[in-house]
C-alpha positions, 0 to 999 in steps of 0.5 A, a space after each residue: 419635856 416637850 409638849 403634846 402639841 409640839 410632839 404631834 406637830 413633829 410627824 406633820 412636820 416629818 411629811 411636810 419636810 420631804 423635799 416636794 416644797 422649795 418655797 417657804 410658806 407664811 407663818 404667822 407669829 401670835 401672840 396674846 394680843 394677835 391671836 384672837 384678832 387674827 384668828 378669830 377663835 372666839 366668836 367661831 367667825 374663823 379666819 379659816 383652819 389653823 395650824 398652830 404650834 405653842 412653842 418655846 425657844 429652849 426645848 430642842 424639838 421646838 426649835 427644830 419645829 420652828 425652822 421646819 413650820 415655813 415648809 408645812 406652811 407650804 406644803 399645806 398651801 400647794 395640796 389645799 391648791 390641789 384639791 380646790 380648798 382654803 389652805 390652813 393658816 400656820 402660825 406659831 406661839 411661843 410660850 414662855 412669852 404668852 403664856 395665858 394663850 395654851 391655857 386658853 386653848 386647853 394646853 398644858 404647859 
């Protein structure tokens, strides 16, 4: 079963994915020991918005997402640049290989 946020990541992903993007955007890859370096969560000092999607490698939709997140990433960076802002960061955690970090951020997993 999916979870939560790989569901509500889908219809971002299903707006993202029109063919307005033919660049792919940067992903970053967290993990237990990058997240909180990266994005700086805990200290409220962030490193800007982030987009992040906790993964796992068997479920079909989440796979599909992380072919699909260099595209997000894109298209978040080309509207960001449209209307003068700080394009989000879009990173993905997979799941079964951090385990700690959904639960740190309130997932269930």
């Amino acid at each position: 079963r999916p979870t939560l946020a790989a569901g509500l990541l889908l219809l971002l992903v299903a707006h993202a994915a029109e063919p307005a993007a033919d660049r792919e955007g940067k992903v970053h890859q967290l993990d237990e020991t990058t997240f909180e370096h990266l994005t700086q969560a805990a200290t409220g000092a962030t490193t800007g918005p982030w987009l992040v999607a906790f993964c796992n490698s068997v479920d079909y939709e989440c796979r599909r997402l992380k072919r699909l997140m260099p595209k997000v990433a894109s298209k978040l960076e080309a509207e960001a640049e449209e209307r003068g802002r700080t394009p989000a960061n879009v990173a993905i955690v997979d799941v079964d290989e951090s385990p700690w970090l959904p639960k740190r951020v309130g997932l269930a997993h």
